[in-house]
N, C-alpha and C positions, 0 to 999 in steps of 0.2 A: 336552197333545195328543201330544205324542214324545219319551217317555223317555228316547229314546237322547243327544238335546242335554243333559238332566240329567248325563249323566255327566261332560261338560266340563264344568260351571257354566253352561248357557246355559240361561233360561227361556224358554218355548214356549207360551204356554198357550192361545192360538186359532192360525186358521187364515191371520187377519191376523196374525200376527207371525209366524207362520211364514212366509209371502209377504215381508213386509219382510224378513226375515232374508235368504231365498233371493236375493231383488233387494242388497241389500246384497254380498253377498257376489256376484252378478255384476259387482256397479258396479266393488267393490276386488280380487278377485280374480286369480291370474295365470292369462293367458290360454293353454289349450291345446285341439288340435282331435284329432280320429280321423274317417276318413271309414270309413262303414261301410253297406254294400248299398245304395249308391244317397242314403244320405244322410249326415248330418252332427251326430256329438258334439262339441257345446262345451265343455269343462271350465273352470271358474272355480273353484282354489284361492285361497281367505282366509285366510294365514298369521297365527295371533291372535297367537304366541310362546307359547316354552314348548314346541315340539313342537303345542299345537291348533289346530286348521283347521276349515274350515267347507267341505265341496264342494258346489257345484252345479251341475248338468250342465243343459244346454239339448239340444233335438234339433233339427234343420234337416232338414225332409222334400225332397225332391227338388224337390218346386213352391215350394221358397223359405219355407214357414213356419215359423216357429221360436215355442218354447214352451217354460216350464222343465219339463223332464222328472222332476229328485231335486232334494234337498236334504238333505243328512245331516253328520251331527259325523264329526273325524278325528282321529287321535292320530299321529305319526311315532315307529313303535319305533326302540330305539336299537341292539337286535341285527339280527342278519339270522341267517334262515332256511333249509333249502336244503330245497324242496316237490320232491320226485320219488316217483312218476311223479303228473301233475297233469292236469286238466280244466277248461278253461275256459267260465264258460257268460253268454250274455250277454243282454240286455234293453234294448234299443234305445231304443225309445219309451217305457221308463220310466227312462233313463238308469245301468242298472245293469248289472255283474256280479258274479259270483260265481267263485270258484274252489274246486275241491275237489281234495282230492291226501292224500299222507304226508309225515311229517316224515322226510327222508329217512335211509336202512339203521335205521327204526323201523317199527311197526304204528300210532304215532299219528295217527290220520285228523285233518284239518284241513278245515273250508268256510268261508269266508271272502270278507264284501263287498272285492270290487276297489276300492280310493279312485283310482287313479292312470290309467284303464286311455287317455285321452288324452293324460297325459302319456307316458306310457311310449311309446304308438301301434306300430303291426302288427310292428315289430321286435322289441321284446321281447316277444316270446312264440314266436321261433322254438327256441327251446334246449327240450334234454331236461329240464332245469333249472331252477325258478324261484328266483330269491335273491330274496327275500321279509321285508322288516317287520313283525311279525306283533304289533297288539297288542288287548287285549281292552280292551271300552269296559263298564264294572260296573254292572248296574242296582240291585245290590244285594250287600254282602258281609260277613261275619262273622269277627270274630278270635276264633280258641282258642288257647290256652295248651298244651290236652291234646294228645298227640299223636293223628291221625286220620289213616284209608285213602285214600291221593292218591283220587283222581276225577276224569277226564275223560272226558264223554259230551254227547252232541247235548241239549241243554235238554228236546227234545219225549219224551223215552223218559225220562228225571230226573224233570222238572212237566210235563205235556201241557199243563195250565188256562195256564201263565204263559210257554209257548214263543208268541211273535210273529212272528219270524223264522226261516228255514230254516239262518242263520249264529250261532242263540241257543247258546251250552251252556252246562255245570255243569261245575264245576272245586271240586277240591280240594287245595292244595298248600303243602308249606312257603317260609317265606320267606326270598329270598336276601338282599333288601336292597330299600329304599324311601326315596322320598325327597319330601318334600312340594313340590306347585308352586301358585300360582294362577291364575287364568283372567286377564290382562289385562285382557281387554274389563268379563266382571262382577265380578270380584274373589272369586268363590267359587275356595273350597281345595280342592284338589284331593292324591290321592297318588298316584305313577307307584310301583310297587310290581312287583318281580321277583321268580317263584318256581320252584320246582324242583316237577315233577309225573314226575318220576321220568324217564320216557324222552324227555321236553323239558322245555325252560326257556320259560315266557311271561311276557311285559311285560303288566300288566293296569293301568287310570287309574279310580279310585277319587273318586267325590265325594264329602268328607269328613262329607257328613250324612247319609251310606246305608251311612256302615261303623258296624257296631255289635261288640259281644262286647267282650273284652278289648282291652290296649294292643297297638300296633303295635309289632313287631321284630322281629330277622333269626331263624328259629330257629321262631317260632309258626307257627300252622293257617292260611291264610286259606280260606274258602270264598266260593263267589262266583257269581252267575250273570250271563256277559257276553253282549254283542253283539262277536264275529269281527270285526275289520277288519283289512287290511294293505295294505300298498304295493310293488309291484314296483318292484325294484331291476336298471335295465339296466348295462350294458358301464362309460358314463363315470360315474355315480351308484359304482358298485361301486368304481372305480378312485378317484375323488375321496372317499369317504366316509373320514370320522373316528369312531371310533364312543365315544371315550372312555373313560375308568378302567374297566376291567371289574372291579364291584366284588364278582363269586362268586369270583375268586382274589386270593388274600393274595399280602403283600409278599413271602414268601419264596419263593415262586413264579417271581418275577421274579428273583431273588439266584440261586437255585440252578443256572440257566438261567448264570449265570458262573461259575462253580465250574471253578477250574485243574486242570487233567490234567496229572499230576508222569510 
């Protein structure tokens, strides 16, 4: 029924489990709110491990009734982003946004589902600035070995038949480095997988029975067509974050950065 849960290991296949899932994930969820014209977003993140999540938003209309609005898979990148100049657009009673913007002092256009936008709530988004998680969820991906022309375009102008969403695109990119993870909840494998597309780097989550071609490693093609998603990164998030071994620079990277001045 919704591919996009595939990409995490989560199966989906009616309408009732899509409902239980939704419900589920409001029961365990952490709770955060945004009041917006007169009414009210619920956010319920379900932290599965691993960096996947499960959001779903509830809406509260001003006469008190409340109904699940979304329900959608999420992945927490582990870089951050910096979107300038950016547009934020939002969908109330379907519990959505979207943002669109560039990766910023590049021409790389980005649109991208909002996951966070109650947790963040009406603060973060005063800055000229968004610092931004930005990571692609694979509906489908392919390794080559041969070398190929990066690729970054909207899905609908790549496949029109296979664009779903307005945050769908087609990517082309070498590989920085990957590293396999599993779903906790199903136990399906998954791979967090980093690549270089020339004027940005994107974190892209791979379910292991939709990559096909060659083997994986640092160095090859992958091609992919994802669903956009990220998460805004406010003031304390930014300040508190650790973001781990950056593993596109080598050891001497770090060595050289001592090197004594005689």
């Amino acid at each position: 029924m919704n591919a996009t849960f595939e990409t995490i290991g989560l199966e989906v296949p009616s309408e009732k489990a899509f409902n239980y899932l939704a419900e589920r994930a409001g029961d365990q969820g952490e709770a955060t709110q945004v009041s917006r014209r007169g009414a009210v977003l619920h956010g319920r993140c379900w932290k599965l491990g691993e960096g996947l999540e499960v959001w779903t938003v509830l809406y509260e209309s001003g006469s008190g009734d409340v109904f699940y609005a979304d329900c959608r898979p999420g992945f927490r990148a582990r870089y951050i982003q910096t979107i300038s100049p950016w547009a934020l657009t939002e969908y109330d009673e379907e519990g959505e946004a979207v943002v669109h913007g560039y990766r910023d002092g590049t021409d790389s256009e980005v649109l991208f589902e909002l996951q966070n936008l109650t947790e963040v709530g009406p603060g973060g988004f005063g800055a000229q600035e968004l610092h931004v998680g930005l990571c692609g969820l694979a509906y489908r991906a392919r390794v080559r070995t041969a070398p190929a022309k990066t690729r970054w375009m909207p899905l609908d102008k790549a496949a029109p038949s296979r664009a779903a969403h307005e945050n769908d695109w087609s990517l082309s990119g070498r590989v920085i480095a990957f590293k396999p993870l599993k779903n906790p909840l199903s136990g399906s494998d998954l791979y967090w997988i980093h690549l270089d597309l020339e004027r940005m780097n994107l974190e892209i989550l791979v379910n292991q029975r939709s990559l096909r071609g060659d083997a994986l490693a640092p160095g090859v093609t992958l091609e992919a067509e994802i669903w956009l998603q990220g998460h805004v990164l406010d003031e304390v998030a930014m300040s508190s974050r650790y973001e781990g071994v950056d593993f596109s620079s080598s050891a001497a990277d770090y060595w050289s950065r001592l090197k004594r001045r005689n």
